[in-house]
C-alpha positions in Angstrom: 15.8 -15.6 -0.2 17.6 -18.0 1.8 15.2 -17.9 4.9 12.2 -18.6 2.6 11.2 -22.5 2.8 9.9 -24.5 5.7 6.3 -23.0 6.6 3.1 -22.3 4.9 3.1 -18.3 4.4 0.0 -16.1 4.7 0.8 -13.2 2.3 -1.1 -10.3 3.9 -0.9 -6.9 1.6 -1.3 -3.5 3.1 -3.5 -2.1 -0.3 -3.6 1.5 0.6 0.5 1.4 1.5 1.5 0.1 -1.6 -0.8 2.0 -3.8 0.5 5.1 -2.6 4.2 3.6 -2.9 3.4 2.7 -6.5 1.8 6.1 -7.3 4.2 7.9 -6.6 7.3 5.9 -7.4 6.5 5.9 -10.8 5.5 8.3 -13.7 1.7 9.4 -14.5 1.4 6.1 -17.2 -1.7 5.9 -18.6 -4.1 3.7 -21.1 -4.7 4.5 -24.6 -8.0 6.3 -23.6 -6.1 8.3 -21.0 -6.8 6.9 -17.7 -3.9 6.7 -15.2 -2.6 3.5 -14.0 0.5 4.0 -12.6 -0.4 2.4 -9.0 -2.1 -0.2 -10.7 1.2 -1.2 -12.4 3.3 -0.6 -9.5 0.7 -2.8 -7.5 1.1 -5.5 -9.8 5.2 -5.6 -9.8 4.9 -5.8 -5.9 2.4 -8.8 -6.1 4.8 -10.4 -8.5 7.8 -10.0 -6.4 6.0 -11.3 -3.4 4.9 -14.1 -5.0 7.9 -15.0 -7.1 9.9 -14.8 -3.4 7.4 -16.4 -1.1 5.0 -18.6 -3.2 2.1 -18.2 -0.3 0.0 -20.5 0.2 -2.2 -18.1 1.3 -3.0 -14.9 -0.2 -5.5 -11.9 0.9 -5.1 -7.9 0.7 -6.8 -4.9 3.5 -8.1 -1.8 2.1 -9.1 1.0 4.3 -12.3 2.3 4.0 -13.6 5.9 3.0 -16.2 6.2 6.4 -15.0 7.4 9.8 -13.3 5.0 12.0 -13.2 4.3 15.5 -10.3 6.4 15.9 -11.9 9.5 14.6 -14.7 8.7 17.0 -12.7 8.7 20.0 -10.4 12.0 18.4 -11.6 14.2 15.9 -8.6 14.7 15.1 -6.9 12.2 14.5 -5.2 12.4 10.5 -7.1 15.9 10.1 -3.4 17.3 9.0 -2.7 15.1 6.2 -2.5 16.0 3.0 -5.2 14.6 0.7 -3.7 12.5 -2.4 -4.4 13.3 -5.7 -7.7 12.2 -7.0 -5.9 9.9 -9.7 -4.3 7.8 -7.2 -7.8 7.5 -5.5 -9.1 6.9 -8.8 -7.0 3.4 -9.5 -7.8 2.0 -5.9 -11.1 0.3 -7.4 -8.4 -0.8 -10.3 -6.3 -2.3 -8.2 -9.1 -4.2 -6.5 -10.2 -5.2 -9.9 -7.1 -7.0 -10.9 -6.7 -8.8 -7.2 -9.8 -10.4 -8.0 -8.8 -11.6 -11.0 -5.8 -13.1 -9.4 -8.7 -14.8 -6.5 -7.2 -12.9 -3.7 -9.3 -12.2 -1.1 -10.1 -8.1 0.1 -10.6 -7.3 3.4 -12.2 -3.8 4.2 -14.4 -3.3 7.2 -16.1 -0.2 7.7 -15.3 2.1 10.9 -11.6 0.0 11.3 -8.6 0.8 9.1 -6.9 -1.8 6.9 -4.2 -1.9 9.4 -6.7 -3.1 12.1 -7.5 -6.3 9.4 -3.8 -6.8 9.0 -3.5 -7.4 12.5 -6.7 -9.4 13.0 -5.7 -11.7 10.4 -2.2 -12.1 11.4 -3.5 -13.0 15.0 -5.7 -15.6 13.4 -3.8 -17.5 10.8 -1.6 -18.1 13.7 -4.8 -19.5 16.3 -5.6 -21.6 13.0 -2.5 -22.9 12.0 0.5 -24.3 13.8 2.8 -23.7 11.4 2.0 -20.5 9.2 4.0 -17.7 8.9 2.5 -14.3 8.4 4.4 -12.0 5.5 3.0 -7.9 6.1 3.8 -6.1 2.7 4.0 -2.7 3.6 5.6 0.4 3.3 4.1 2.1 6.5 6.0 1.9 9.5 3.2 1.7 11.8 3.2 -2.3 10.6 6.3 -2.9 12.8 4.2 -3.4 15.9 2.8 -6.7 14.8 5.7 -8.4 14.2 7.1 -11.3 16.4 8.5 -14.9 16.3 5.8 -15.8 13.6 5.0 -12.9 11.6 7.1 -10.2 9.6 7.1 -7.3 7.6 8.4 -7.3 3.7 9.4 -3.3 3.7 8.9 -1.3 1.0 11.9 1.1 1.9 11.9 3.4 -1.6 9.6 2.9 -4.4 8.0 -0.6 -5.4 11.8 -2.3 -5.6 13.6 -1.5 -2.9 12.0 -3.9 0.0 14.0 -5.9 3.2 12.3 -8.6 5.0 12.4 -7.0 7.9 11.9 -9.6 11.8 12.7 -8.5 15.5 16.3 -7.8 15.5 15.7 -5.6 12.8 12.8 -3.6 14.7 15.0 -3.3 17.7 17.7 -2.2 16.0 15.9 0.5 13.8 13.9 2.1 16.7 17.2 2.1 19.3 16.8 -1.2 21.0 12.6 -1.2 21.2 10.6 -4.3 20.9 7.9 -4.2 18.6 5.4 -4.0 20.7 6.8 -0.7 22.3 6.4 0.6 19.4 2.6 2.0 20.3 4.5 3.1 23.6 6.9 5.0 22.0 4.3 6.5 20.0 2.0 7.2 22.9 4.8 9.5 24.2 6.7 10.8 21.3 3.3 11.3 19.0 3.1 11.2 15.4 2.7 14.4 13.3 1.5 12.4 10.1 -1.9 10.7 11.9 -2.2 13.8 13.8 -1.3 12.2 17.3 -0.5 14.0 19.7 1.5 11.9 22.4 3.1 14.2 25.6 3.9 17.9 24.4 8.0 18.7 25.0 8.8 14.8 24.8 11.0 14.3 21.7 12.3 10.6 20.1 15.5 10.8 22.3 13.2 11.1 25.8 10.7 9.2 24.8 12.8 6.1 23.9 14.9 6.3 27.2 11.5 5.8 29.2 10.2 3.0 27.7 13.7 2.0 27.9 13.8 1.6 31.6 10.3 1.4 32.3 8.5 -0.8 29.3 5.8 0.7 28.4 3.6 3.8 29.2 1.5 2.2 32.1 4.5 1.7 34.2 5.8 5.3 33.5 3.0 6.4 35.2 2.6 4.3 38.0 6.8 5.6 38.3 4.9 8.9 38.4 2.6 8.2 41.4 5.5 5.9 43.5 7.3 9.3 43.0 10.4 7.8 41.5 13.3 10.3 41.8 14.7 8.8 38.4 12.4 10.8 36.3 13.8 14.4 35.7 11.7 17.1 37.3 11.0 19.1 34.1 10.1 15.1 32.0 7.5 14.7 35.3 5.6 17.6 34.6 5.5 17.1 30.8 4.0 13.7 31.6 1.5 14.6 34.3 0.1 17.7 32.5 -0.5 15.8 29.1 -1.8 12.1 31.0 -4.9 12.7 29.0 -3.2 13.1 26.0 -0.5 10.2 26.1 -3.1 7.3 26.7 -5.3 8.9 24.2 -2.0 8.1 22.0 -1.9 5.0 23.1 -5.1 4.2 21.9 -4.7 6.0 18.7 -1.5 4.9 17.7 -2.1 0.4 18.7 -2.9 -1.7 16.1 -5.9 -3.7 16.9 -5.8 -7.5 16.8 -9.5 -8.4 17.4 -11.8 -6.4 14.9 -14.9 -8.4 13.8 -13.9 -10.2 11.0 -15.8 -13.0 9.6 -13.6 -15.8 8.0 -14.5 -19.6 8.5 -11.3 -21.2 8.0 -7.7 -20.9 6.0 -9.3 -22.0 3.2 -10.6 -19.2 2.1 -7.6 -17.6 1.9 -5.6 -19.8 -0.3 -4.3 -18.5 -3.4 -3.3 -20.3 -6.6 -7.0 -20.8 -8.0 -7.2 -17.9 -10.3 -8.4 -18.5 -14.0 -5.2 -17.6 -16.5 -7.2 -16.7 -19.3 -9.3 -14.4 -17.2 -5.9 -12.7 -15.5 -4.9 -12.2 -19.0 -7.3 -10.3 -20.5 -7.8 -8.6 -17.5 -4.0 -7.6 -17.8 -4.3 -7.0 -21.5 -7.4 -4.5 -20.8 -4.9 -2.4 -18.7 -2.1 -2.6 -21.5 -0.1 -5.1 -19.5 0.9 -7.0 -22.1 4.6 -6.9 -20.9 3.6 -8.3 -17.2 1.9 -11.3 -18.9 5.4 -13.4 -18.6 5.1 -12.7 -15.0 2.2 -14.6 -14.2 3.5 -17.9 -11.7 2.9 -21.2 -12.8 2.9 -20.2 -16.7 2.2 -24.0 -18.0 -0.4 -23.3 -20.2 0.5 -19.9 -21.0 1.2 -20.0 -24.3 -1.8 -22.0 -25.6 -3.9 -19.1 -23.9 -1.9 -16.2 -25.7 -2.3 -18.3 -29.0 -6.1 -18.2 -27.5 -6.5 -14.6 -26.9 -4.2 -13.4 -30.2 -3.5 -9.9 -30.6 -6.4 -8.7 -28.3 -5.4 -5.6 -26.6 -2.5 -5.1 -28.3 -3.7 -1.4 -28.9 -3.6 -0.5 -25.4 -0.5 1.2 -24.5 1.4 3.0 -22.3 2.4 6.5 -22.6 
């Protein structure tokens, strides 16, 4: 990538996003005792790719966690419509987490806050800790977008675990018809989001709700348009807005991404990647029947002397 070279970059990876990408972009494979590992497998040609492309300096994945989070504590609600996943591709998250730490990236999961809420936490402080760093989101989820600005961005996951853009502002605002990213939470404090279960102002569609942020920013200055009884606003769009209020900052709240949750890191440091042990990353890939991702590994002096090491150990793990 041509834009890839000046800073440090902090590699933050959305785990739950792109284990659900990686479920279900490719086919049920499993070990020779039968377990599925699909995800795990579509995880790992993700990681590769990122780190073939960026080379971070720093490296760390969020997970969510299973309890209730804040958001569920403010709306009962909130994601009560989605559909649950398959218990395989719950099955492989632990997997997943398993080979990360053989790789010495850090995980970041914080009961009652969603992985998202850790993405943007950590974004906010790489930047406070570092002049120079640039944060990289690997995600597939859309909800990301809001978090990106002049120093961080979003590697998309468009289709499957191949198919990603490295997506900045310009390409928010063009996407979401001229928005900023931080409008996003606006947009979706009016317009709502059927897959969390929000439930933004009842009759306002994309088209409506885009034009008033539009003109007036964000939702707080919609409404104070509402009280200075601004003739601008349609008649039937004012009683929408005033007859779900309630409703649209509860959105608000729902849908923002918080930057601040109560994460304990002492420095960078801790972050940095590149201190894994090779041997141990392959046999951890050879227990999984990953004998074909073993080229991948970065920085592969050595590598040979440590396959001579290991032999044929493994080798009757496969794929099928």
């Amino acid at each position: 990538m041509s834009d890839i070279c000046k800073n440090d970059y902090f590699v933050i990876i959305d785990g739950n996003s792109i284990v659900h990408r990686a479920f279900h972009a490719l086919p049920p494979l499993r070990k020779s005792d039968g377990q599925v590992v699909n995800a795990v497998y579509g995880f790992l040609l993700v990681l590769f790719k990122i780190v073939k492309d960026f080379d971070p300096k720093y490296l760390v994945a969020c997970f969510d966690r299973p309890e209730p989070t804040f958001r569920k504590e403010k709306f009962s609600d909130y994601k009560a419509k989605r559909v649950k996943a398959p218990q395989e591709l719950y099955d492989q998250i632990p997997l997943v987490k398993e080979v990360l730490k053989a790789f010495c990236v850090p995980i970041y999961e914080m009961p009652g806050y969603e992985g998202d809420d850790l993405i943007g936490t950590l974004s906010r402080l790489s930047i406070e800790k570092n002049e120079v760093i640039e944060n990289i989101i690997v995600s597939g989820d859309n909800d990301i977008f809001q978090l990106v600005d002049d120093r961080t961005k979003v590697y998309f996951l468009k289709k499957g675990v191949k198919d990603a853009s490295l997506c900045d502002s310009i390409y928010v605002r063009e996407r979401f018809g001229g928005l900023t990213p931080s409008q996003i939470v606006d947009y979706k404090a009016l317009r709502g989001d059927q897959s969390d279960n929000i439930p933004g102002v009842l009759g306002i569609g994309e088209k409506t709700a885009t034009e008033l942020i539009l003109r007036f920013m964000n939702l707080e200055n919609i409404y104070q348009a509402l009280e200075a009884e601004d003739q601008s606003i349609k008649e039937s769009v004012k009683e929408k807005l005033i007859k779900s209020k309630e409703d649209a900052f509860l959105s608000l709240d729902l849908a923002r991404i918080i930057t601040d949750a109560p994460i304990e890191i002492g420095g960078l440091e801790e972050c940095q990647w590149k201190n894994y042990n090779r041997e141990e990353l392959v046999e951890t890939l050879l227990s999984f029947g990953f004998k074909s991702l073993i080229p991948k590994i970065p920085h592969e002096e050595g590598l040979s002397e440590v396959m001579d090491k290991i032999g044929n150990n493994g080798s009757n793990l496969t794929l099928w």
